[in-house]
Phi, psi and omega in degrees: 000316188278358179266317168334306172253022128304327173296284108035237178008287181320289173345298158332302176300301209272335152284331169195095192278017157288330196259142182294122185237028174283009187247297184331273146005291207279322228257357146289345175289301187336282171323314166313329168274330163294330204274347163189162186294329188274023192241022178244016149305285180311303185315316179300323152325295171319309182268357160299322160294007185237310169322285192304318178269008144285332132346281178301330173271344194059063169313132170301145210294304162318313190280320180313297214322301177267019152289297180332299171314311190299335201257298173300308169314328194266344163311295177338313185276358167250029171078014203270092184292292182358273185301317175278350158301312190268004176277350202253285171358281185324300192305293153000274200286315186308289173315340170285283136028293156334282210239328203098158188268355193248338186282145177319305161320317174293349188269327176294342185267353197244339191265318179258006153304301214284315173301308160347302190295282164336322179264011198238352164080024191265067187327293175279344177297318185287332188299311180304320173310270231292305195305300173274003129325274168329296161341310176290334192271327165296297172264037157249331203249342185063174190293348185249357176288149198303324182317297193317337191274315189273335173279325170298335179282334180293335187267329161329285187317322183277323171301345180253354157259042173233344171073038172237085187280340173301345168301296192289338177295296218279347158282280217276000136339289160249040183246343153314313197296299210293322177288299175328307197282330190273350170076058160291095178311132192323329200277314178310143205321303196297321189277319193307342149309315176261013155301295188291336190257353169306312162288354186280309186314309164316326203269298195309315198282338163300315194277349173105119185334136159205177188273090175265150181313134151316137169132002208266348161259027193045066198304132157284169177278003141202163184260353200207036172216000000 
C-alpha cells in the first residue's frame, strides 16, 4: 500500500504540481506507522509535510485537525509526552472549534489526550479527558455500545492505579456487562482485561485493599485512539 501511494504521490506532483497531495502525505504516514516501531520517525515526518501543504494550500479546519492528531498519536507511540500534548492540543481545540464538545472526533482527541495524561501519572487530567469522552459516547452511541464499554475501561484504569479499587471494580464491572450484551468475543484486548483484572481486583479486595502496580490486567495502549 505505501509504494502504491508513492506512485500516487509522484504522479500527483508531476501532473498537477499545484494541487494538494496532504490526503496522500497522511495516509503514507498512516502506512508508515503500522508497519514497524521504527517507521514512526518516518511517519512523523510524512505528516509534518502534510501539515506544511495544508498550510500552504489553505487546508480545511478538518483536514488540519486530523493531521494534527495523526502527529500527536504517533508522538504517544513513541513515548514523545512532550511533543504529543502538543500536537493533540492543537487537534483538540481545531475539533472543538468544528464539530462541538459532543463528536465523536473530539472524543477520540480526549481518549487519546487522557492515555497521555495517564501515562504520564497526571491521574486527574486523564479522569477529566476520559469522563467527556465517554459523556460524547453516551450521546452519540447510548448506553450499551462497546465505545461506552471502552470509555468505562478507560476511567477504570485510572481509578485503580490511583488506588481506588472499589471504584475501579465496580467500572470495569460494567463495562464487562456492556462487552458481554454486545456479543464481544471473549478474546478481545479490550474485554479479556477486564475479565482478568476484574478477578485481580476481586481476589485484593477480599484479601484487603492494599496499593498495587497499574498493570495487573496488561492494559493495551489504547482503547479509543
Amino acid at each position: 500500500a505505501r509504494v502504491a501511494l508513492s506512485d500516487s504521490l509522484s504522479m500527483r506532483q508531476k501532473v498537477s504540481p499545484e494541487a494538494s497531495v496532504a490526503d496522500l502525505l497522511n495516509n503514507i504516514g498512516n502506512c508508515a506507522n503500522l508497519e514497524a516501531v521504527d517507521e514512526y520517525n518516518l511517519s512523523i515526518d510524512f505528516y509534518h509535510q502534510a501539515l506544511a501543504d495544508l498550510q500552504s494550500h489553505n487546508g480545511t479546519q478538518s483536514d488540519l485537525s486530523h493531521t494534527w492528531y495523526n502527529i500527536g498519536r504517533a508522538h504517544v507511540q513513541r513515548n514523545d509526552w512532550k511533543s504529543a500534548k502538543l500536537a493533540l492540543e492543537e487537534a483538540l481545540q481545531l475539533s472543538l472549534g468544528i464539530h462541538g464538545k459532543h463528536h465523536v472526533y473530539v472524543a477520540q482527541c480526549l481518549d487519546l489526550k487522557g492515555f497521555l495524561n495517564f501515562s504520564t501519572s497526571k491521574y486527574d487530567d486523564a479522569l477529566e479527558c476520559f469522563d467527556q469522552a465517554l459523556r460524547a459516547y453516551l450521546k452519540n452511541y447510548g448506553p450499551n455500545s462497546i465505545h461506552v464499554a471502552n470509555g468505562l475501561y478507560n476511567i477504570a484504569m485510572v481509578q485503580e492505579a490511583a488506588g481506588d479499587f472499589v471504584t475501579a471494580l465496580r467500572l470495569y464491572t460494567e463495562a464487562g456487562m456492556i462487552y458481554a450484551s454486545s456479543n464481544t468475543s471473549p478474546n478481545e484486548q479490550g474485554y479479556a482485561c477486564v475479565r482478568r483484572t476484574i478477578t485481580s481486583l476481586t481476589a485484593i479486595l477480599e484479601n484487603g485493599p492494599q496499593k498495587i502496580p497499574v498493570g495487573i490486567g496488561q492494559y493495551p495502549d489504547s482503547m479509543e485512539c
